[in-house]
N, CA and C of each residue as an Amber inpcrd file, in Angstrom:
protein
   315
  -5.9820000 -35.3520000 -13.2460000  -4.9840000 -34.3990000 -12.8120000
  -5.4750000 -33.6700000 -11.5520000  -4.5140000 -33.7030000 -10.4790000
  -4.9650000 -32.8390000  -9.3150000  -5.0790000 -31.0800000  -9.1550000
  -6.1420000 -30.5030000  -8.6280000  -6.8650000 -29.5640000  -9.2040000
  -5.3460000 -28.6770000  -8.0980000  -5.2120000 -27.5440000  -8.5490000
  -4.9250000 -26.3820000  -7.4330000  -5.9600000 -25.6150000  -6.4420000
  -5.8510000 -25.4320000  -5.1170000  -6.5630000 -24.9470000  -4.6960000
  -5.7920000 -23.6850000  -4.3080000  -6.1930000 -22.4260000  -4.1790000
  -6.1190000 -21.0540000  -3.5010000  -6.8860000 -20.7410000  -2.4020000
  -6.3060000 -19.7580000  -2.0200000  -7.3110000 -18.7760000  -1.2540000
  -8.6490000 -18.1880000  -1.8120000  -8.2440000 -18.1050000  -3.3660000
  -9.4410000 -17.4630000  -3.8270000 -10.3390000 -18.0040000  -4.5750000
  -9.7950000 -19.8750000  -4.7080000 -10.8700000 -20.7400000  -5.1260000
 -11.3660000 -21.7210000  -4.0780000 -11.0250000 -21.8000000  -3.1980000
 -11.2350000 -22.4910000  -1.9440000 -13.1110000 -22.9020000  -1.6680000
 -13.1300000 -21.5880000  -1.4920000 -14.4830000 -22.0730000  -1.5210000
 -15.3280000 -22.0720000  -2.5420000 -15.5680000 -21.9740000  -3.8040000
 -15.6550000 -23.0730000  -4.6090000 -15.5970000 -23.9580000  -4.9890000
 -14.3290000 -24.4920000  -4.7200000 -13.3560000 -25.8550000  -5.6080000
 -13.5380000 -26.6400000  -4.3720000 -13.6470000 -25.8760000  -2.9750000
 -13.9640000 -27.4360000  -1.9840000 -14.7830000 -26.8160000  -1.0980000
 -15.4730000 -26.2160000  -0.4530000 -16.5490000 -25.7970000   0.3150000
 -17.8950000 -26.2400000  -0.7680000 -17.9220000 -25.7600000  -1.3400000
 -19.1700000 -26.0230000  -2.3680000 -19.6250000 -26.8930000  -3.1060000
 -18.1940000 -27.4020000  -2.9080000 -18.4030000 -29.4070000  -4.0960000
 -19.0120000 -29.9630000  -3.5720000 -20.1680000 -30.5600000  -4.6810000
 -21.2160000 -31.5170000  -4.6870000 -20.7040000 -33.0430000  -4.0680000
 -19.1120000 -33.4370000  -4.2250000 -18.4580000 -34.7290000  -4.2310000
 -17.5090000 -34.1510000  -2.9590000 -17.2430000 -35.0770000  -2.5300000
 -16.1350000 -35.0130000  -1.1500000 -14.9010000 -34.7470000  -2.1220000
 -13.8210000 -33.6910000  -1.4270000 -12.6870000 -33.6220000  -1.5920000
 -11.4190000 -33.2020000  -0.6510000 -10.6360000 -34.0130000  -1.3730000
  -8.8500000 -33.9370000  -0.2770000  -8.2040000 -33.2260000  -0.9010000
  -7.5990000 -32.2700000  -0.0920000  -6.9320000 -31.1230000   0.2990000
  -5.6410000 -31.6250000   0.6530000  -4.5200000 -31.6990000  -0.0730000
  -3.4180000 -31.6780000   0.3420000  -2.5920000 -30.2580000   0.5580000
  -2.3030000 -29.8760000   1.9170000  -1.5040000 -29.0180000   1.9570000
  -0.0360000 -29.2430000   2.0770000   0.6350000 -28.5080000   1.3220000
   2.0910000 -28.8800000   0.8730000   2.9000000 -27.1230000   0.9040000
   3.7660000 -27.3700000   0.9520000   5.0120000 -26.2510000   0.3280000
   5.9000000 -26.8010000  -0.4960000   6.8830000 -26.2330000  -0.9930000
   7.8680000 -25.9360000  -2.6680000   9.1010000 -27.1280000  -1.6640000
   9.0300000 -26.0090000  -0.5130000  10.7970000 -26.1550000   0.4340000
  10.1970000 -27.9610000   1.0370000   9.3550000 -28.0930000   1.0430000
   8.6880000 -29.5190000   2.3250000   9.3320000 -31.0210000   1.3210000
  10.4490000 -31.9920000   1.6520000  10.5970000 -32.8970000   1.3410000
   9.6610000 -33.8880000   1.1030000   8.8610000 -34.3530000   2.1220000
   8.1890000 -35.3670000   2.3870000   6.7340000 -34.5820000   1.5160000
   6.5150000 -33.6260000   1.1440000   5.5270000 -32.6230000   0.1270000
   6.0130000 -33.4810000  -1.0640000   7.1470000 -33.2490000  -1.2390000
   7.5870000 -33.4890000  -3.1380000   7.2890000 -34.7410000  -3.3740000
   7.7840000 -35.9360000  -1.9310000   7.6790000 -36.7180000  -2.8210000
   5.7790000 -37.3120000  -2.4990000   4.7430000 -36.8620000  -2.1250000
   3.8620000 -37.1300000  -2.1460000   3.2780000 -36.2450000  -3.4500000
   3.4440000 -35.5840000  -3.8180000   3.1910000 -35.1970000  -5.9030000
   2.9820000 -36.0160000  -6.3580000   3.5920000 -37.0670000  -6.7270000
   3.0420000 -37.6510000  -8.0340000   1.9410000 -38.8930000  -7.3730000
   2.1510000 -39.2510000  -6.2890000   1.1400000 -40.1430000  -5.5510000
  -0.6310000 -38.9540000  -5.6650000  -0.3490000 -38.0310000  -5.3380000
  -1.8110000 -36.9590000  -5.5060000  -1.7240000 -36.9900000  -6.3410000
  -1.1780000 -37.0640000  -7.6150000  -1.6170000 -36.7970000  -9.1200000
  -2.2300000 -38.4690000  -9.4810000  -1.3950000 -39.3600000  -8.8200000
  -1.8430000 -40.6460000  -9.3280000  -3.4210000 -40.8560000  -9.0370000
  -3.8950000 -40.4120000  -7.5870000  -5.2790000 -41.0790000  -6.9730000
  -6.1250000 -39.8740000  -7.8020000  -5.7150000 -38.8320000  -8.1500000
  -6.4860000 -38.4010000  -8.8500000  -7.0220000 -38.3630000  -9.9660000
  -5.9550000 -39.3070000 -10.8810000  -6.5230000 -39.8940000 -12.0520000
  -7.7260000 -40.5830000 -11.4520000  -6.9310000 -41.7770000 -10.7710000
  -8.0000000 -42.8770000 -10.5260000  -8.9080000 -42.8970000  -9.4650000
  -9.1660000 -41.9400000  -8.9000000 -10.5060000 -41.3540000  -7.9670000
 -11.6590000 -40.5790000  -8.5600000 -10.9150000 -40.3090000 -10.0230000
 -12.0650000 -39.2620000 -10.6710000 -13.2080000 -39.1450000 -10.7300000
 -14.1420000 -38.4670000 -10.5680000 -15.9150000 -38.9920000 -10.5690000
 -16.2750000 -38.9000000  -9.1000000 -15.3210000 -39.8720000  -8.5080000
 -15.7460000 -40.1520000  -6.8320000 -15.1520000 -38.8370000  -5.5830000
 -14.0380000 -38.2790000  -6.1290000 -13.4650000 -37.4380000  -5.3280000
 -12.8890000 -36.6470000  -5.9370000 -12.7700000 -35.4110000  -5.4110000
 -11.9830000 -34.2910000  -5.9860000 -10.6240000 -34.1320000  -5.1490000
  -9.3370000 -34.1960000  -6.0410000  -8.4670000 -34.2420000  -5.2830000
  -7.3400000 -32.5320000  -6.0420000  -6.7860000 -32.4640000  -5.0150000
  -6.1840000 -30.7560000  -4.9330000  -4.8000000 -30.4270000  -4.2630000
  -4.3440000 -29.4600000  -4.4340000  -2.9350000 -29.5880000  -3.4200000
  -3.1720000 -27.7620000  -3.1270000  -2.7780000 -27.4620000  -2.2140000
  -2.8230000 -25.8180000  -1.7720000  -1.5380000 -26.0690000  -1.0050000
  -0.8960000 -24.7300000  -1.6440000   0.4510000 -24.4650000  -1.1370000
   0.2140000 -23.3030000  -0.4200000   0.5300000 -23.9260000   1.0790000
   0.5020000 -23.3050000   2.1640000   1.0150000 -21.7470000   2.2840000
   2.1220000 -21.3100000   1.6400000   3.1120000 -20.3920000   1.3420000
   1.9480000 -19.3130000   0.2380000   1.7550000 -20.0230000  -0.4850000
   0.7840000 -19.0160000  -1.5580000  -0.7920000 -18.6560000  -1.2650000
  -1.1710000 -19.4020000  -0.3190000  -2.1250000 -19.3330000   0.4190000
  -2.3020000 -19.6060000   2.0040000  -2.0480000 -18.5650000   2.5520000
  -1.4510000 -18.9080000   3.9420000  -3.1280000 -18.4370000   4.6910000
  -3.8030000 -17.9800000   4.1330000  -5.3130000 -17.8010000   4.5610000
  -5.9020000 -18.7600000   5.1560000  -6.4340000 -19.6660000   4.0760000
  -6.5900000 -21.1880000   4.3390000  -5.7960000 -22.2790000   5.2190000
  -4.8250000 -22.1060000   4.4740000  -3.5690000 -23.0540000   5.7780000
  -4.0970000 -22.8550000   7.5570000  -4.2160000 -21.2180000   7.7590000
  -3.7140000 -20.7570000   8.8850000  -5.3560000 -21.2750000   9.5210000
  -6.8340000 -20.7400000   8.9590000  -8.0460000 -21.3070000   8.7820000
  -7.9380000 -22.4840000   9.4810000  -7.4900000 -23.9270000   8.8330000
  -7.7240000 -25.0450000   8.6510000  -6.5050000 -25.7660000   9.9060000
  -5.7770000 -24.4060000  10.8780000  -4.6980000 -25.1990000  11.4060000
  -3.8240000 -25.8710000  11.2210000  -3.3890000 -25.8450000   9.5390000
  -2.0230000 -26.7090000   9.4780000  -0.7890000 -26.0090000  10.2400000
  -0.3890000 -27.2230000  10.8490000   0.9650000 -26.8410000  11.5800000
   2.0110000 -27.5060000  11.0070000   1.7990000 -28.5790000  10.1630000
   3.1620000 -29.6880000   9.6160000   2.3910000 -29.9730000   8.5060000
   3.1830000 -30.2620000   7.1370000   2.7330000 -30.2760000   6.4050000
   3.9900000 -31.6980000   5.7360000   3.2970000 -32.6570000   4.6400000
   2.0660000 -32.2050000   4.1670000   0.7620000 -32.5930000   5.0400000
  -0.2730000 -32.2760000   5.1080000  -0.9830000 -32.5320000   5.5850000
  -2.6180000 -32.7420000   4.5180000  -3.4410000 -33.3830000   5.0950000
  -4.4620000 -34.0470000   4.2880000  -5.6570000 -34.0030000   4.8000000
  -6.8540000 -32.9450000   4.2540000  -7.9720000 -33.1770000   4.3870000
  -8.8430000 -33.1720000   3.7670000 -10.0870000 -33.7200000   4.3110000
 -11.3630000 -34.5350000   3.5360000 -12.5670000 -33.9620000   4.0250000
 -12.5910000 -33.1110000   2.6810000 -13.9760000 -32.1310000   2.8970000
 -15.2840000 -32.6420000   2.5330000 -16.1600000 -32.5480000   3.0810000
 -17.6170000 -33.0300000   2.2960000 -18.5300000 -31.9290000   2.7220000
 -19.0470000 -31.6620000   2.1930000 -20.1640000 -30.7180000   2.1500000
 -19.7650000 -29.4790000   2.9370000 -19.1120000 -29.1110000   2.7400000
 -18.0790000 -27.7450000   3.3370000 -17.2770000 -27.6130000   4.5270000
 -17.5510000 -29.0670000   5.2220000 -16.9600000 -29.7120000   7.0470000
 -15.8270000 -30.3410000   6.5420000 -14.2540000 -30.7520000   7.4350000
 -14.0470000 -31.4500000   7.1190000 -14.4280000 -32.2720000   7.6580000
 -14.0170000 -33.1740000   7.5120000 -14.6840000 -34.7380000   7.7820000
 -13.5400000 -35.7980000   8.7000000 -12.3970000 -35.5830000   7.5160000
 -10.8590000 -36.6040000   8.1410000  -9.6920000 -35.6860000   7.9850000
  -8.6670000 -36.5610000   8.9620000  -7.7350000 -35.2980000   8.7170000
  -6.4850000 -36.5000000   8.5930000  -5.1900000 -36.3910000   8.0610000
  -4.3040000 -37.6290000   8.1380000  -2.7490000 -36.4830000   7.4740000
  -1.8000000 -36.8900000   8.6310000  -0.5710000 -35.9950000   8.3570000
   0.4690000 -36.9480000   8.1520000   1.3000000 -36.3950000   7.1430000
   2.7660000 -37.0050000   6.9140000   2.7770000 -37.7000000   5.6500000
   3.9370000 -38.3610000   4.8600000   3.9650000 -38.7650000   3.9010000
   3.6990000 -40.4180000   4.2340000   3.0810000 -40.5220000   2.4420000
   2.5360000 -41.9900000   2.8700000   2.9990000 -42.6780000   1.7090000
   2.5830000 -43.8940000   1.4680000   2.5410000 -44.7140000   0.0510000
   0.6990000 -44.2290000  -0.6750000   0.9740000 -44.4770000  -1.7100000
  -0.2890000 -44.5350000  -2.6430000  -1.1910000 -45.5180000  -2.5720000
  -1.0260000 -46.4550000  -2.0690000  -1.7030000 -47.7020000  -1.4800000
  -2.3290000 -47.1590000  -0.1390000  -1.1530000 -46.4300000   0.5690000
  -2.3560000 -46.1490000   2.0060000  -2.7500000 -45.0350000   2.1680000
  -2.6860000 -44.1220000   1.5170000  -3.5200000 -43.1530000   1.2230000
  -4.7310000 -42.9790000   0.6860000  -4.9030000 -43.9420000  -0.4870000
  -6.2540000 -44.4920000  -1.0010000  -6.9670000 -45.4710000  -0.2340000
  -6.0630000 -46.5260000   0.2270000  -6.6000000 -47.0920000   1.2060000
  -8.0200000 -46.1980000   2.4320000  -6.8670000 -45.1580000   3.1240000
  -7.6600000 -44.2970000   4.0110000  -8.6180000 -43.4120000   3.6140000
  -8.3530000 -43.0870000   2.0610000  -9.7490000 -42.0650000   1.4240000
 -10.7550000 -43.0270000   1.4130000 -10.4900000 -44.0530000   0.8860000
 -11.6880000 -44.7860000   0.2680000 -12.5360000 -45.3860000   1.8540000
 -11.9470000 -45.5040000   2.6150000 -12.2730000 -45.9780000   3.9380000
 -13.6520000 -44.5100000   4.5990000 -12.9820000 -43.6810000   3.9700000
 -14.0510000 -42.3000000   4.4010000 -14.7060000 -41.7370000   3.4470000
 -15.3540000 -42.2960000   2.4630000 -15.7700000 -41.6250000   1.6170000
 -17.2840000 -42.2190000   1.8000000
């Protein structure tokens, strides 16, 4: 199951993780957000162990968002050791999204 991230777990839940993790930033109102949900819930079953995967809603945490420069959402990044690392915007399939994590991990 994909974790929530906040403002006020942020750096915990992904600055501090031992394992690389993706950051999906999304909003409620963002189309191309909704339908990438159940694709982040899917790779996060099956990434488990290897990656930590998360969604932060831009709107409820506009700290981070504003931080990290999202301008269009959803948007996708890949933290490792508190840097990000990759960055990849817009809605995708579940095939190429894992595709591109697994390519940077």
């Amino acid at each position: 199951m994909a974790k929530t991230f906040t403002d006020d777990n942020f750096q915990e839940e992904v600055l501090n993780s031992d394992i690389p993790v993706l950051v999906d930033f999304w909003a409620v109102w963002c189309g191309p957000c909704q339908m990438m949900g159940p694709v982040i819930e899917k790779l996060a079953e099956e990434m488990e162990g290897k990656v930590k995967i998360g969604k932060l809603n831009v709107e409820d945490s506009p700290n981070t968002a504003t931080k990290y420069g999202i301008m269009s959402i959803p948007a996708f990044k890949v933290f490792k050791n508190g840097e990000v690392t990759h960055e990849f915007v817009g809605a995708m399939s579940a095939e190429e999204l894992k595709n591109k994590l697994e390519a940077v991990l």
